[in-house]
N, C-alpha and C positions, 0 to 999 in steps of 0.2 A: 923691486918690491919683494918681499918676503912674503909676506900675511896678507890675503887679501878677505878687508870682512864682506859681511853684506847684513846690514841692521834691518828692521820692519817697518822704524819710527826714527824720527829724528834725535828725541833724547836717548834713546836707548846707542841712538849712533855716538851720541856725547859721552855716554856712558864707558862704552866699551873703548873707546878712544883716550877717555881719562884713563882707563886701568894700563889698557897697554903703552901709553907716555906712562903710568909712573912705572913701568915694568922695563922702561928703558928703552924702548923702541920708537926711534922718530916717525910719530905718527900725522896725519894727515886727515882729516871726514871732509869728504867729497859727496855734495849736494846731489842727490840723482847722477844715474851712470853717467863718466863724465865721456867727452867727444875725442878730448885729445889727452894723451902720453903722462904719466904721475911726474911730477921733479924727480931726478936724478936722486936724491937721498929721500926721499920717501920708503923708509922700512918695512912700514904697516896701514894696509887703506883702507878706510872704512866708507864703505859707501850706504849712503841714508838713502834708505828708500822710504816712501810711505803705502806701504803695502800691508798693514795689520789690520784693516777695517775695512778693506776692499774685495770684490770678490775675488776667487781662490784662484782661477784662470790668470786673470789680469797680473793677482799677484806672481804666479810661477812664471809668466813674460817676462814679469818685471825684473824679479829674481836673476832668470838666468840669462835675460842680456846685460846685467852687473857681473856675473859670473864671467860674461864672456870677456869683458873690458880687463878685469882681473887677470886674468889667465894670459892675456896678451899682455900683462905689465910683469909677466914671469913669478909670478906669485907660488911659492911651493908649497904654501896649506892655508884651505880655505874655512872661514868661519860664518857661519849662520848664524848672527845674533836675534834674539826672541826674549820679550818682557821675562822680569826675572818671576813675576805672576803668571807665566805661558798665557797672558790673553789671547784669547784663540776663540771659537763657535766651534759645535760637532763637527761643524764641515771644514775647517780650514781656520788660519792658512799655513798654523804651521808644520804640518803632516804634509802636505801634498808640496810645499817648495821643501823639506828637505827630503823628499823622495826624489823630487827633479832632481835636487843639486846631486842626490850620488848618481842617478843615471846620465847624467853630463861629466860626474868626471871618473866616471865608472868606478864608482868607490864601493867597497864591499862591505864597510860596517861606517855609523858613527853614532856618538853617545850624542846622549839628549840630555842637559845637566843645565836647570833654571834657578841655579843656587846662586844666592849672593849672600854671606854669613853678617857683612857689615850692613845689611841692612835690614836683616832679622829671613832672609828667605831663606831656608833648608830644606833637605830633602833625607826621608826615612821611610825605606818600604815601600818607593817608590809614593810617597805621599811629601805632596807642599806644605810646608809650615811658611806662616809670615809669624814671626817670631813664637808668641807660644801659641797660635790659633790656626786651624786649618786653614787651607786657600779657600773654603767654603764658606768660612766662618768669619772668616778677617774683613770686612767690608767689601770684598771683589765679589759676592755674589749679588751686588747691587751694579755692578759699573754698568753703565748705558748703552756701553755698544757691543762690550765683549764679556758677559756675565759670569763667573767660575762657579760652576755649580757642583763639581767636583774635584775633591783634593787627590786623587788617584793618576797622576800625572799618564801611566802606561795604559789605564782605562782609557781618558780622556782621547790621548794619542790613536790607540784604535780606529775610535769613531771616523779618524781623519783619515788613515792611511788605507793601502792595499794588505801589506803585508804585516805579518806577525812586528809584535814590538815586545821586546826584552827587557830583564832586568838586572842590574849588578849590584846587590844588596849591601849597606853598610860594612858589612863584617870584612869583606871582599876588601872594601876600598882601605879601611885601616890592616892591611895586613901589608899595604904598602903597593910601589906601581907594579914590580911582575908580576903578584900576583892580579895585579886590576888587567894589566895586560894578557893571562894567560884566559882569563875570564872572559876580556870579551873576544880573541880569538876564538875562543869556544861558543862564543854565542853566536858566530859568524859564520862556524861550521854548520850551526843551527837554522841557519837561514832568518835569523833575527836582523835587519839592516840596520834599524833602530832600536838604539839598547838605553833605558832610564837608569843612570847612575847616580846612585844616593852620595849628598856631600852634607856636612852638620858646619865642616871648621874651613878658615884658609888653607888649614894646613892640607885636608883632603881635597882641595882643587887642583892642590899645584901636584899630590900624588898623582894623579888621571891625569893632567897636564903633560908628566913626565912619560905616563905609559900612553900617551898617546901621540905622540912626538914625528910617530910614522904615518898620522893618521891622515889624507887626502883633505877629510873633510869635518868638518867641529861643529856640532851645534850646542846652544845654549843661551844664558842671562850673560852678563859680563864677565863675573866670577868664573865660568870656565877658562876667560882666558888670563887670568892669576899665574900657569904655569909656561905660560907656552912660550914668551920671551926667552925664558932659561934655556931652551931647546935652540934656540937659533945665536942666545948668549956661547952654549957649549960648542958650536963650533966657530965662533972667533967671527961670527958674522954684526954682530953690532955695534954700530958706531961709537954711541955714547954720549949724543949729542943731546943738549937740554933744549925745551922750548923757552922763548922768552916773550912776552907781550907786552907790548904798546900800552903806557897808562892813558885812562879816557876820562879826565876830569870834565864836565858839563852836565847838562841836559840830564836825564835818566828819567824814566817809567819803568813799572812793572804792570805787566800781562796777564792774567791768570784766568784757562778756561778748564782745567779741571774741576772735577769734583770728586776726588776724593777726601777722604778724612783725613791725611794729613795737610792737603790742600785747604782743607777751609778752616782747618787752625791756624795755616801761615796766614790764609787771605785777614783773618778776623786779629791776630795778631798785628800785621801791617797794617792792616785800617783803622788803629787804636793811637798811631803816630803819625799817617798821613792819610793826605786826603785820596778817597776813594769812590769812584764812582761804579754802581752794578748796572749792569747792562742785563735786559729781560729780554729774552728772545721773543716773547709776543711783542714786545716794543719792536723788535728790529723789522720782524715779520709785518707788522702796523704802518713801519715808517718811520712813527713815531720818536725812532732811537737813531741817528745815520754817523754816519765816520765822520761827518763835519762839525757836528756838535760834539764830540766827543774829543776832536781836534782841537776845539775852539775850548773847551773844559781843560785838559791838558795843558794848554800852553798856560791859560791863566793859574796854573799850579805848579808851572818848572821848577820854583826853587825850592819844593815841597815833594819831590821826587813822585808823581803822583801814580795809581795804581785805577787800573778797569778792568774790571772781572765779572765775567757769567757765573763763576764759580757757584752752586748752589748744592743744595739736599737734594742726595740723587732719586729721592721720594717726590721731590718739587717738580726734578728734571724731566721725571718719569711722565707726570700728569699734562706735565708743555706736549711731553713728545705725543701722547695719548690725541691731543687734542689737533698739532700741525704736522706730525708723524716725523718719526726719527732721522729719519735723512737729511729733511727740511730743515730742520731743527740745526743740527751738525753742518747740516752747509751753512746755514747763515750766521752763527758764532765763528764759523771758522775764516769764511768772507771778509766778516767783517772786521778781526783780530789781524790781520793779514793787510788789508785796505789801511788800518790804525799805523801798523807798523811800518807800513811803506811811506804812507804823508807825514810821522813823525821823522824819519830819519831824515826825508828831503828838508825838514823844516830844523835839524841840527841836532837831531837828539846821540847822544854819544856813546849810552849806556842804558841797554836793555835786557830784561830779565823775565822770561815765557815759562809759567808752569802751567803742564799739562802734554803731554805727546803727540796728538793733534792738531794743538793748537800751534805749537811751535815748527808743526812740518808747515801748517797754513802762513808763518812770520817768516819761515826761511824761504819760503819758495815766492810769496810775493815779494820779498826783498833782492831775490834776482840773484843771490850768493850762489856760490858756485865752490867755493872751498872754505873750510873753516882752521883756525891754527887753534893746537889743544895748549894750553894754559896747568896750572895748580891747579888742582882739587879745592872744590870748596864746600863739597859736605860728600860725603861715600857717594859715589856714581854719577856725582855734577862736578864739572871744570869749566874753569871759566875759559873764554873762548874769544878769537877774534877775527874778525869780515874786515873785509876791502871794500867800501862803498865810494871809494873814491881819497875817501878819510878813515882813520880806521877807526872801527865799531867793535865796542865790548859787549859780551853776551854772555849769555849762561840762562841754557835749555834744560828744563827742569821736568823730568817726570814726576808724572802728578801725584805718587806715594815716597816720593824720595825727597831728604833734606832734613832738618832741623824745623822746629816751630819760627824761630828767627831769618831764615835762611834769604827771604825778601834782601831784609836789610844787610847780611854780613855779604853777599854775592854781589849789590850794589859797592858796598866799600873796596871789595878785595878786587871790581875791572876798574875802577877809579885807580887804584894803585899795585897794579897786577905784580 
């Protein structure tokens, strides 16, 4: 193995695992650290963890005993993946796991770069854009669990870390990789560990890509690793070997426990052609609402591809949480999303589609997988994907700001005929 990553979420694992399959590198996402040895051609590993909403401790355990599995599969540069929105809290967790990972691999500088240009995220000034609106502004300063209440990414940062955090201003990164490279040597001299590098285009990821080539240790969105294939392309190390997956005609549902704004365009979009059922969390929390009737709803819907979703107005969400408290709340959506997906697969389902980051770490981990195969890209930062249940299972794990308004329906078509 070449690359070894380490995601926060499970879509952001799918993410980062599309870029670098389309960047040519036989990749692999590996469900939680795994126990035993990657395949022999596995190039690039991306281990999903669910560490973005937990505490900051548990997170950094979690972290860097993925690290250590990595490191024993010979891995020559490690990557820290993080929402391309830094969902984060003042206190963590992405400041404190990538301050572990450089004192674990005793690295002396890495950039912090949560740009993704295809899907409108940039970075100027060390400030987040979601396309033309701050990260403050863009609907993240409503999310439920991880609020962005400032678009200042090296502000932000601060709050989390020990040490000083840096910056490498736009002008720097267009003047090409030595000079991006002589830049953050200098900031390294600096005692800066962590340096916020401004990206706007593809084209400035893969410059930093290039000047960072010697770098231990990588963090960022997906977009930072845009460049990094090219580096283990130039010296004759990569196969070249394509994915192929298994078409999964049958069965299908879609999932959805997000709530973001682009999520509840798709949810209201899909629910205009198929049948949809909302799940209330004061029902679940009541009783009221259980995996069996939702089971027994489902099946009466197969040939209708049918959809269950919490999805709601994170104003709605706000007032459930007010009343049965936020934890509660998120455990029993995620329970029960998870319960849903495990009794549909035993009962034949062939083709499943989770939006939201949460929700799909809750579908992946009660469904027992253990390794995923990367597929085609079926919208900027989702691929479609396939498990081993015995039979093979099509997927495609969808964070809950990425996709198209359509994106339900064309993910279902394209694991039907991958």
């Amino acid at each position: 193995m070449l690359l070894g990553a380490i995601a926060d979420d499970f879509t952001g694992a799918s993410d980062l695992a599309n870029t670098l399959a389309k960047g040519g590198m036989a990749t692999i996402q590996f469900v939680g650290t795994p126990t035993d040895a990657a395949p022999a051609d596995c190039e690039a590993g991306v281990v999903a963890l669910k560490t973005r909403s937990i505490g900051k401790d548990d997170a950094v355990r979690q972290s860097l005993e993925a690290l250590a599995w990595l490191k024993a599969q010979g891995c020559r540069q490690f990557l820290f993946k993080y929402c391309s929105t830094f969902d984060s809290t003042p206190e963590g967790n992405i400041g404190p796991v990538a301050e572990a990972l450089l004192d674990a691999l005793d690295a002396p500088i890495a950039v912090v770069c949560p740009v993704f240009p295809a899907t409108g995220r940039t970075l100027y000034m060390g400030h987040l854009f979601v396309k033309d609106r701050l990260l403050s502004e863009s609907g993240m300063e409503n999310h439920p669990l991880n609020p962005m209440t400032d678009p200042d990414i090296r502000r932000w940062l601060r709050r989390q870390t020990k040490g000083d955090v840096g910056l490498l201003a736009y002008d720097v990164v267009r003047r090409g990789s030595e000079a991006v490279s002589a830049a953050l040597a200098e900031e390294g001299r600096s005692g800066r560990r962590l340096v916020v590098v401004d990206a706007v285009t593809d084209e400035d990821l893969r410059t930093i890509g290039k000047a960072i080539a010697d770098h231990r240790l990588v963090t960022g969105g997906s977009g930072i690793a845009l460049g990094l294939p090219d580096n283990f392309r130039a010296q004759g190390l990569l196969s070249g070997r394509a994915a192929a997956l298994p078409p999964t005609p049958g069965p299908a549902c879609v999932l959805s426990g997000s709530c973001s704004t682009a999520s509840r365009a798709q949810v209201a979009d899909y629910a205009a052609n198929h049948p949809a059922l909302l799940v209330e969390p004061a029902d679940l929390l009541a009783g009221s609402m259980t995996t069996e009737r939702a089971v027994a709803w489902v099946e009466e819907h197969w040939a209708d591809a049918p959809m269950v979703y919490s999805t709601a107005d994170p104003h709605q969400v706000a007032e459930v949480q007010k009343v049965f408290g936020r934890e509660r709340v998120a455990d029993a959506i995620e329970r029960f999303m998870g319960d849903l997906a495990r009794q549909l697969a035993a009962k034949g389902l062939t083709r499943l589609v989770v939006g939201g980051g949460e929700t799909s770490g809750a579908v992946v981990t009660a469904l027992g997988l253990s390794s995923l195969r990367i597929g085609r890209e079926i919208d900027p930062g989702v691929p479609a994907l396939a498990a081993d249940i015995g039979r093979p299972l099509g997927l495609a794990l969808k964070s809950g700001n990425f996709g198209t308004v359509d994106f339900y329906d064309k993910a279902l078509r394209m694991l039907e005929q991958p």
